[in-house]
C-alpha positions in Angstrom: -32.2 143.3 32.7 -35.1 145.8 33.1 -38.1 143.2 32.5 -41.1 146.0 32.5 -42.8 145.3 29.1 -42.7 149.3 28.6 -38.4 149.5 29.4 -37.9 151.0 25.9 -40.3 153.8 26.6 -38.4 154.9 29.8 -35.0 154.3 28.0 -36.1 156.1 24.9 -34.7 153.0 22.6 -33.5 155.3 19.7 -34.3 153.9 15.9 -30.4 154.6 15.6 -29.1 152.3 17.9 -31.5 149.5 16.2 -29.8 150.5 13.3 -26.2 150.1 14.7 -27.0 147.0 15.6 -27.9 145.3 12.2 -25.2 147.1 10.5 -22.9 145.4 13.5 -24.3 142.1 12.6 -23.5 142.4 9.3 -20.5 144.3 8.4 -19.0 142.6 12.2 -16.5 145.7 12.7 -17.6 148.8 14.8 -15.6 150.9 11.9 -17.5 149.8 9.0 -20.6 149.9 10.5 -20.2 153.7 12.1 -19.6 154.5 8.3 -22.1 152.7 6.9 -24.3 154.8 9.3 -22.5 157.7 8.8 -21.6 158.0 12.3 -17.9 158.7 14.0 -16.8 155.5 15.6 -17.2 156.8 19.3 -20.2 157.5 18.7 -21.2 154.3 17.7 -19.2 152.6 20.4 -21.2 154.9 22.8 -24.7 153.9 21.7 -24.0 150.1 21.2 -22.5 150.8 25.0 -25.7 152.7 26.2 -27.7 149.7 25.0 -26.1 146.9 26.7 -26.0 148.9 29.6 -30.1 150.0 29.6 -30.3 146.2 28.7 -28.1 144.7 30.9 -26.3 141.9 29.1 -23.4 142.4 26.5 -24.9 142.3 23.0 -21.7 142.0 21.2 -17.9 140.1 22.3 -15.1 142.0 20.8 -12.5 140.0 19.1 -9.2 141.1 18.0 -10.3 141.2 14.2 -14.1 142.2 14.7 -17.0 141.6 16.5 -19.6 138.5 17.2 -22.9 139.1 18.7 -23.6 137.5 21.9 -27.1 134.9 22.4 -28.4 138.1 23.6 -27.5 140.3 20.5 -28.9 137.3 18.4 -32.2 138.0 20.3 -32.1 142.1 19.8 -30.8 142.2 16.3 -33.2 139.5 15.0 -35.8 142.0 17.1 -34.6 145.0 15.8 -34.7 143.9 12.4 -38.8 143.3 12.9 -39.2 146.2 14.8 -37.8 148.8 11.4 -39.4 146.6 9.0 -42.8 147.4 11.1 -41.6 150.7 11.2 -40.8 151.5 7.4 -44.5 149.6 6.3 -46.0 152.0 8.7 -46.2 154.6 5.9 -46.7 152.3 3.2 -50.2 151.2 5.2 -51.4 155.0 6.0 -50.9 155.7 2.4 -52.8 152.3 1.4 -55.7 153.6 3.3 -55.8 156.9 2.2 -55.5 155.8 -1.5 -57.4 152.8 -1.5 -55.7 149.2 -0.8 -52.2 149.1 -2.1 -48.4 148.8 -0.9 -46.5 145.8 -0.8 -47.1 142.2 0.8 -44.2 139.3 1.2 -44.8 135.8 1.6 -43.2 132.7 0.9 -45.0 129.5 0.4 -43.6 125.7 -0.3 -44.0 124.0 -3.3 -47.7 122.1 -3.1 -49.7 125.1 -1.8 -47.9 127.3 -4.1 -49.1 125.2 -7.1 -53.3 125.2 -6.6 -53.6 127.5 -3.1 -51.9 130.4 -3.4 -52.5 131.2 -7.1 -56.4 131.1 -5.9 -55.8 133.3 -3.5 -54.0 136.2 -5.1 -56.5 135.5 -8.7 -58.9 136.7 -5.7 -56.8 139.0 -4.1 -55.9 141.0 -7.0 -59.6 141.3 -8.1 -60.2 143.5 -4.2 -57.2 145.0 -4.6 -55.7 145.4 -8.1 -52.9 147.9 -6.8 -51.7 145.7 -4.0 -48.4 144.2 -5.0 -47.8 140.8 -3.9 -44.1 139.4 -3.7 -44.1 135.7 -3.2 -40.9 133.2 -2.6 -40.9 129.5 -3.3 -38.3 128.0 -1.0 -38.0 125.0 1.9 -39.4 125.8 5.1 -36.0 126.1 7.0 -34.9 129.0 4.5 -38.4 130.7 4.9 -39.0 130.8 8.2 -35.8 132.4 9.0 -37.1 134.9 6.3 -39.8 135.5 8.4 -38.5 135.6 11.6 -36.2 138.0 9.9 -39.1 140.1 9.3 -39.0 139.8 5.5 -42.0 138.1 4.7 -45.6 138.9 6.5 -46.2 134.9 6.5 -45.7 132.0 5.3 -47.3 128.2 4.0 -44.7 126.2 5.1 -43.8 124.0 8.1 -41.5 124.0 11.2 -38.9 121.5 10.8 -38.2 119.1 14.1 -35.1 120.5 15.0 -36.4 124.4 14.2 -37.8 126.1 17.5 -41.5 127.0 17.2 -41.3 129.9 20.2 -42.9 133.1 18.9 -44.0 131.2 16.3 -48.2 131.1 15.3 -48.9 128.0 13.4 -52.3 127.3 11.4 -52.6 123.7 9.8 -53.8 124.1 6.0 -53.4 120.1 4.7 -50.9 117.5 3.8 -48.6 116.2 1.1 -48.7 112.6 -0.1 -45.4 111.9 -2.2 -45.5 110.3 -5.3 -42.9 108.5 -8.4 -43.1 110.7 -11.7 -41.6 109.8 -15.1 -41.7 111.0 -19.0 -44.2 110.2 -20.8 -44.0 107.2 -22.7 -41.8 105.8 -20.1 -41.5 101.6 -20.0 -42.6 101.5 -16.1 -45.7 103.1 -17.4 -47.0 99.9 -19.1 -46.2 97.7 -16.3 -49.1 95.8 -14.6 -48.1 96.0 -11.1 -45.4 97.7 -9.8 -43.5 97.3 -6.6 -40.4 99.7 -4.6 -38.3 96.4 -5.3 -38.2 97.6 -9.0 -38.2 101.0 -8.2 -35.4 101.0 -5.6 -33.2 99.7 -8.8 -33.8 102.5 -11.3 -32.5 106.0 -11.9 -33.7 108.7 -9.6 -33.7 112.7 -9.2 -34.2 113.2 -5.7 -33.9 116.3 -2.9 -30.6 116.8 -1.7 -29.2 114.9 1.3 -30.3 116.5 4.2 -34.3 117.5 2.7 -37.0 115.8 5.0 -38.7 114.3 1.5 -35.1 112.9 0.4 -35.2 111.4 3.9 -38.6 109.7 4.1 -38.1 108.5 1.0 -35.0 106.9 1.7 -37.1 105.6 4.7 -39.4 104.0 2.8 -37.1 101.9 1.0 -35.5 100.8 4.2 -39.2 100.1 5.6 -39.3 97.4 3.1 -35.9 95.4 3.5 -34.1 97.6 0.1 -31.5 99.1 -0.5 -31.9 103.3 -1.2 -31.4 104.0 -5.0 -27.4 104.7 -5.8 -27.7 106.1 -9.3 -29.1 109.8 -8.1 -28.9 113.2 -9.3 -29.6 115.7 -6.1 -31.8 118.6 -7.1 -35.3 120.4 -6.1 -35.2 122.6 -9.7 -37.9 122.0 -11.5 -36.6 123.9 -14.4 -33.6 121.0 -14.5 -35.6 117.9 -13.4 -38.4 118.3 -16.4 -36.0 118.2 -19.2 -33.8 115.4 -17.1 -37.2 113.6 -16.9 -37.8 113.9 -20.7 -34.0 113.0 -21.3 -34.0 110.0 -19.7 -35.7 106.8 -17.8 -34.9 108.2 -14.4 -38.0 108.8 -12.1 -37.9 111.9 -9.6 -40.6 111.8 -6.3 -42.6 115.2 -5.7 -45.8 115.7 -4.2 -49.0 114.8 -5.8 -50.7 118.0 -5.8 -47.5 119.5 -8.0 -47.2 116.2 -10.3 -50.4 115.9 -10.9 -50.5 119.8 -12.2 -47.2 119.1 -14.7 -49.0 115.7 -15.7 -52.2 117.7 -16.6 -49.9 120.0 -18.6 -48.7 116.9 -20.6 -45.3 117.1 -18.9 -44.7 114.0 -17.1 -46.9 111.1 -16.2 -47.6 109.8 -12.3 -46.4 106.5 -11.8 -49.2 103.5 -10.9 -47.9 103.1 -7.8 -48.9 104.5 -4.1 -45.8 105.3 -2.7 -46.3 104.8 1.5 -44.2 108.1 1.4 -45.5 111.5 2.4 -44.2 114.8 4.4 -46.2 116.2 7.5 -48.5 118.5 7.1 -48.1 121.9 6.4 -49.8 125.5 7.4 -50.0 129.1 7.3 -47.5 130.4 9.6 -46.9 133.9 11.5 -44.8 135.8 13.7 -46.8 136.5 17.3 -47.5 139.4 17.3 -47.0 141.0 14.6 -49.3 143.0 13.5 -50.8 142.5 10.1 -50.9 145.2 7.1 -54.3 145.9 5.3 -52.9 144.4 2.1 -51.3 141.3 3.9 -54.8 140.9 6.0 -56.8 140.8 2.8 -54.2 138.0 1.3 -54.2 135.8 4.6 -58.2 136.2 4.1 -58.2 134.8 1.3 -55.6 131.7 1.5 -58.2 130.5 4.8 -60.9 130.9 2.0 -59.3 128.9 -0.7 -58.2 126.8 1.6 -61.5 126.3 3.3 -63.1 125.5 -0.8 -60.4 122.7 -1.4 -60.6 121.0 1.7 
């Protein structure tokens, strides 16, 4: 493989054969995607076979029902997919500048900062740039950063799991998030003088699926102190379902302080008189390297270090 950082320049890379290659990865059939393109299927075959051969490596194996990508097509596709999204915000950002700030920013943000942070941020955003549209997507880290490395989103508040590879990854720490127990108001555990996990560990929970890192370092914590993990549990991260589940019944449900103590002030659900030794690691703004930043998604990011900045 040509390793000059300027190969593409001397290969002319076309915009079409970056194409090909997403519509490869995701209709996996050479005939399918030449039509979706609106290319002949020789053609097609001939660019993806120009490519691998400027390249080097074989970016697709071909099956007898279709085609898989390779580790290096993995690579070039998840590349190419950055490189057109670049590409097609490339206009959006000349016209932003011509007309003033507008055009469209993505981010996704975890539950906590996306409770007190990042409404701050855009309030302030939105009041430099009342034309800039802001599209925001509350998820689990693992989902968004594969958003972002997908080229989706311009950043993220989030964090990289253990087992998730931080290479071309920027990561910027904001703050942390202590877990607590939450339950209706009114509920009996409420009036209780002391409480302890040993009475907790017996009740009715609504916890993160099997597999979340707060479903397993709460699990932890029960373990930590000689229990057995709650049995009677419904699995869910909807908040829309656990509220009236909460008000329904006695079952508690653990979430992090900073978004408990926002539903509690709303009347919603009371935070339990216990501190739970429970909390997830800390979490931060998080980028591609290298990519490069639109005006509208500079301005945002400016902000969130601000806010960010005021509640720390």
């Amino acid at each position: 493989m040509d390793t000059n950082p300027n190969w593409f320049l001397r290969a002319r890379l076309k915009t079409r054969q970056l194409l090909l290659l997403i519509a490869l990865d995701e209709q996996r059939n050479i005939h399918r995607a030449s039509e979706e393109l609106h290319m002949t299927q020789p053609a097609a075959s001939k660019q993806l076979k120009d490519l691998e051969e400027m390249l080097g490596v074989q970016l697709f194996e071909r099956l007898p029902r279709g085609m898989e990508p390779t580790i290096y097509g993995e690579t070039m596709i998840r590349h190419a997919r950055m490189a057109l999204t670049s590409l097609s915000l490339a206009h959006e950002d000349i016209v932003a500048i011509k007309a003033g700030l507008a055009g469209q920013v993505d981010i996704g943000t975890i539950m906590t900062p996306g409770i007190e942070l990042l409404p701050k941020a855009i309030t302030r955003t939105k009041q430099q740039a009342p034309r800039l549209r802001i599209g925001v997507e509350m998820e689990q880290s693992n989902i968004l950063l594969e958003q972002l490395q997908r080229g989706r989103l311009d950043f993220m508040i989030g964090r990289i799991p253990e087992r998730h590879s931080s290479e071309g990854l920027a990561y910027e720490e904001l703050g942390d998030e202590p877990a607590c127990a939450v339950v209706r108001p009114g509920h009996p555990l409420l009036s209780a003088r002391k409480l302890s996990l040993r009475e907790l560990a017996s009740q009715a929970w609504i916890l993160p699926p099997q597999g979340s890192i707060l479903r397993a370092r709460c699990e932890l914590m029960f373990r930590r102190a000689g229990l057995e993990v709650p049995v009677n549990v419904i699995d869910t991260t909807a908040v829309l379902l656990i509220t009236p589940l909460l008000q329904q019944t006695d079952a508690l449900n653990v979430m992090p302080v900073a978004v408990a103590k926002y539903y509690e002030s709303q009347g919603v659900l009371n935070i339990l008189p216990i501190e739970l030794p429970c909390r997830m690691d800390a979490y931060g703004i998080i980028t591609v390297e290298g990519h490069i930043m639109s005006p509208g998604a500079s301005l945002l990011l400016k902000s969130v270090r601000e806010v960010a900045r005021e509640l720390a």
